[in-house]
N, C-alpha and C positions, 0 to 999 in steps of 0.2 A: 389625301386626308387634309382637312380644312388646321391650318396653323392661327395662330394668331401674333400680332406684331411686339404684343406684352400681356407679362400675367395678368397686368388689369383690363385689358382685354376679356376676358374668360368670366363669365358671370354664372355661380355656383349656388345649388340648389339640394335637398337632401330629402329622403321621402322613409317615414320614420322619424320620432322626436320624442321617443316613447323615453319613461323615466326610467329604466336598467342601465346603468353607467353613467348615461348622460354624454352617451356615444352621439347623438345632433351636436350640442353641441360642442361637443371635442373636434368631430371632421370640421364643422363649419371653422371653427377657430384655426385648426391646423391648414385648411385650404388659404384663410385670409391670411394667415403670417407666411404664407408663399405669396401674397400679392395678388390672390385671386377675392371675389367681389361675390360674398354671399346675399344671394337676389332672392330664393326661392326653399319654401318648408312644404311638403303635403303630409299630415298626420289626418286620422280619425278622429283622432281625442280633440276636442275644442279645449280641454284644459292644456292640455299640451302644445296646442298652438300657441294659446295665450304666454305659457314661456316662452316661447321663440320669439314671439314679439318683444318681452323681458329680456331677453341674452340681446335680440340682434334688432333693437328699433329700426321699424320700418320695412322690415323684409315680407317678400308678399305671403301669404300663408293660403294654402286649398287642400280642401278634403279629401284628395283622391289624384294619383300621379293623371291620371285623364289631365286634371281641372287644370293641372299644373302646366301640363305638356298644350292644352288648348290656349289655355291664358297666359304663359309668361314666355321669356324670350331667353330663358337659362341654357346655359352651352353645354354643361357638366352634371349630370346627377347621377347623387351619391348614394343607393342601396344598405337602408340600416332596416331591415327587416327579417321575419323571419326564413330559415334556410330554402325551405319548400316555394317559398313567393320568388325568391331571387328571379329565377327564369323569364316566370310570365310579366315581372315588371320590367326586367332588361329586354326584353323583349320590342316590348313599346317603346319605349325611350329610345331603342337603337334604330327601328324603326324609323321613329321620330326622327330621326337625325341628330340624336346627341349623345355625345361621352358619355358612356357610365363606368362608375367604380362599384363594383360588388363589395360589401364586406364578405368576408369569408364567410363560410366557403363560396367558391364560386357558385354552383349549383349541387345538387345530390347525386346527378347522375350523370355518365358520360353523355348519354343523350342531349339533355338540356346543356350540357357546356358545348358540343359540337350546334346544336340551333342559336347559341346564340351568338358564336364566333364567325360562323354564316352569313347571322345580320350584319354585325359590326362592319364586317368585309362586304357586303355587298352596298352599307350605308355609307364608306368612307368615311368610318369614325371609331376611335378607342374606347376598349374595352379592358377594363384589369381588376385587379380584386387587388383588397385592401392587405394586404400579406404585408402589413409594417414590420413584423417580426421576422421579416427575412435580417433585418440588420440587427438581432438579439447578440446577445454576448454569445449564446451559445453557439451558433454557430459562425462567428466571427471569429470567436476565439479556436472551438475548430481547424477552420480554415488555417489560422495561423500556426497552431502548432502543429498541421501537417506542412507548411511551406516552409519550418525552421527544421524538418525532419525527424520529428520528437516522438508521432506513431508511426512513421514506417509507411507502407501501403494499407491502406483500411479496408479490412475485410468485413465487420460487420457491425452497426450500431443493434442496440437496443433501446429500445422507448419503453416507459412505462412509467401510468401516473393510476389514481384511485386509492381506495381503503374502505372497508368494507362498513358500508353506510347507505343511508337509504338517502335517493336524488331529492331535491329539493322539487318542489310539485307548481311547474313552469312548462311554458314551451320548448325548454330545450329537451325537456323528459319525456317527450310525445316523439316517435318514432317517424312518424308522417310526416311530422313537421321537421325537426332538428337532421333526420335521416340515420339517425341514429347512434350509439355509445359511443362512437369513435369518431363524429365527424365537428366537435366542438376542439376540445386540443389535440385529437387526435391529426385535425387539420396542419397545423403548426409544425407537428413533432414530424411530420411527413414531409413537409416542405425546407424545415433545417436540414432533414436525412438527402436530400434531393441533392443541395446543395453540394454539402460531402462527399455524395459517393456519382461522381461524373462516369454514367455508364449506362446505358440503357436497360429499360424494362425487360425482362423475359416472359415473368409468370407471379400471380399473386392465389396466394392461401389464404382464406378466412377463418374463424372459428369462432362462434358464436355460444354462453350459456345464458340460459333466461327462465322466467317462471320462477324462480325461487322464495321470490319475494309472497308470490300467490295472488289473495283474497287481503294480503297487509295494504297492497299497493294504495293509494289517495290518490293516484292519478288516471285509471282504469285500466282498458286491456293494453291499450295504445304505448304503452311502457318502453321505455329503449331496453336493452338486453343489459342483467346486470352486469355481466362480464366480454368482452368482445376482442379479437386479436385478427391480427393480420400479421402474415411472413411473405416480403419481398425478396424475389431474387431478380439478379442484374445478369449483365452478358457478362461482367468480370470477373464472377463468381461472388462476388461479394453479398450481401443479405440483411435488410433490415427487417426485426420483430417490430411491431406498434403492441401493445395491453393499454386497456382503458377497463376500469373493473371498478364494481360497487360492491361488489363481496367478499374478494380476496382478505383476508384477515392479518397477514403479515408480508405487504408489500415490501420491496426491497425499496434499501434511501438511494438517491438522484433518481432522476426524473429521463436523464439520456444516458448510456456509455457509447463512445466510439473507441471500437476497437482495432490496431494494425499492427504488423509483424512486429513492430518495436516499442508500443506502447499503448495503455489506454487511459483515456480522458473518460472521468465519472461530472456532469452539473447535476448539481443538487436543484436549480433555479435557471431560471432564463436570464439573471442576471447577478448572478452570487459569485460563489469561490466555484474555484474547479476544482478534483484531484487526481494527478496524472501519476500512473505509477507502469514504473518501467524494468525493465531486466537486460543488466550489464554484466553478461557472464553469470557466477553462479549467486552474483549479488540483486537485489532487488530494492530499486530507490524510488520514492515516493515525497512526492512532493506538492504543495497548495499553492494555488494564487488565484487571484483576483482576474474574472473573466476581464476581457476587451467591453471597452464602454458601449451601451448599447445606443443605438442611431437611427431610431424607429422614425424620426422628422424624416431622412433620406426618402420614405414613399413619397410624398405631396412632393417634395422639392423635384424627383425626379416627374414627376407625371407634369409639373411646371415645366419645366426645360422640356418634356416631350412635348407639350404641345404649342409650345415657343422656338419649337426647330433649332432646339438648343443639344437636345442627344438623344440615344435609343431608349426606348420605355424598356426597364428591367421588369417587372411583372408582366408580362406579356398574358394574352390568353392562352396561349398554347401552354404556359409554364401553369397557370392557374390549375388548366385541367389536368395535370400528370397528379395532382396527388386526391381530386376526385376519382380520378380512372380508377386508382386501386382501391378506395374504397369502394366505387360501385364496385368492381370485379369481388373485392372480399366477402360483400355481404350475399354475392349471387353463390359463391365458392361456399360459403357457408352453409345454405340450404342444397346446394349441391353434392356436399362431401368431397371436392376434388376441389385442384390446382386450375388456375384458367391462364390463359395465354393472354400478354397484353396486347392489345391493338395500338394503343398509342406508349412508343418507347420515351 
């Protein structure tokens, strides 16, 4: 795979500029404070280019990854689009011969994440998804109180986020498009669980409820499910739940618990207090603090050093696709009624 001699070397480009976040330019900012050289925009919106030219005078702008990948000479593009495009655009570009960063999720399905790690490896060039939230508090902090031995062995987290409300009437509400109710944080909360529980895949359970909303809906039939679950099991018996729900009425507070033989850790937040409450004989202590600081710059800095032969890229594509895998598996398990076996541990 083609290195280069320094970050300024590496000329960065992003395809997507659309006004939600103002995710252009966040990546474009976050790649140049690693030393990388934003060269290249392609959006549809001609207003939206026109900002890019606003943020980043000078940078070339094209209507269409084609125009970009024909006319510029960018090393790096960055995927801010939506879930469903990821594929067919990574596609090209790796094709092309150049890096790309997916935002998350990688793709919807196992299928398009195995075509498009194919390319990557057949073009001699990287592929990774933007998973900055691997270095959250929560699971940093995690990590740490099982190395100070404060849970024990971890047998099983839970996730669960939602409240019972109707979705905001966007493309991440469209099933086709986003892939559905669980593949927005429910991305995330799978790739912290990842982290934690070092053991391979066995088998993933879905469970799907939907329709309830009816003829209310504003968004039509295409609707993500109001409520939607997955239950992982591991080789070390261990087990994590995901819920992502629009209906539930009396969610429970934190958003994660990891639970082990000797203790469990509740985050309220990705990057708030924690509370760990433990059993010492027939006493029971419980106690607060302040997650580990979260270190979301660590993605660019490392993908800098990756391709400056400086160290190994932690987001890897193989890493990428273990927490699409169980989402695909969950939502086939769902219309199925049964457990499916993983293919990829």
């Amino acid at each position: 795979m083609k290195k280069y001699p320094s970050t300024s070397d590496i000329k960065v480009g992003v395809v997507g500029y659309g006004g939600a976040f103002n995710m252009g330019k966040k990546h474009l900012n976050e790649l140049q404070a690693q030393g990388m050289v934003p060269v290249a925009v392609a959006e549809m919106d001609p207003e939206r280019l026109k900002v890019a030219t606003e943020d980043f005078p000078g940078i070339g702008t094209f209507a269409s990854i084609d125009e970009m990948l024909d006319q510029s000479d960018v090393d790096l593009i960055v995927l801010i689009t939506p879930h469903n495009t990821h594929a067919e655009l990574a596609l090209k570009a790796l094709r092309a011969g150049r890096h790309v960063v997916c935002e998350k999720p990688l793709a919807i399905t196992t299928a398009e994440c195995d075509q498009m790690i194919a390319a990557a490896q057949e073009s001699g060039v990287m592929l990774s998804t933007y998973h900055n939230r691997h270095w959250d508090g929560i699971p940093l902090t995690a990590l740490k109180l099982m190395a100070d031995g404060a849970l024990g062995d971890v047998y099983k987290i839970d996730c669960r986020m939602g409240k019972r409300s109707k979705p905001l009437d966007w493309w991440r509400t469209s099933r086709t498009i986003s892939g559905g109710v669980l593949y927005d944080w429910g991305v995330h909360l799978l790739e912290y669980s990842l982290q934690i529980i070092d053991s391979e895949i066995t088998e993933v359970s879905g469970y799907a409820f939907e329709g309830y909303w009816g003829n209310q809906t504003r968004w039509g039939d295409d609707a993500n499910e109001d409520e939607a679950s997955a239950v992982i099991r591991f080789a070390n018996g261990a087990r994590v739940t995901l819920t992502i729900t629009h209906l539930d009425s009396d969610t429970p507070p934190g958003m994660m618990r990891v639970t082990g033989t000797k203790g469990s850790v509740t985050f309220m937040d990705p990057h708030g207090q924690y509370r760990l409450a433990q059993q010492e004989g027939d006493t029971r202590k419980v106690t607060e603090g302040k997650q580990e600081e979260t270190k979301q710059e660590l993605y660019y800095q490392n993908v800098a050093e990756y391709l400056t032969d400086q160290a190994k890229l932690i987001i890897t594509p193989e890493w990428s696709r273990r927490p699409i895998h169980i989402l695909d598996l969950a939502a086939r398990s769902a219309k199925l009624g049964k457990a499916l076996p993983a293919e990829y541990q």
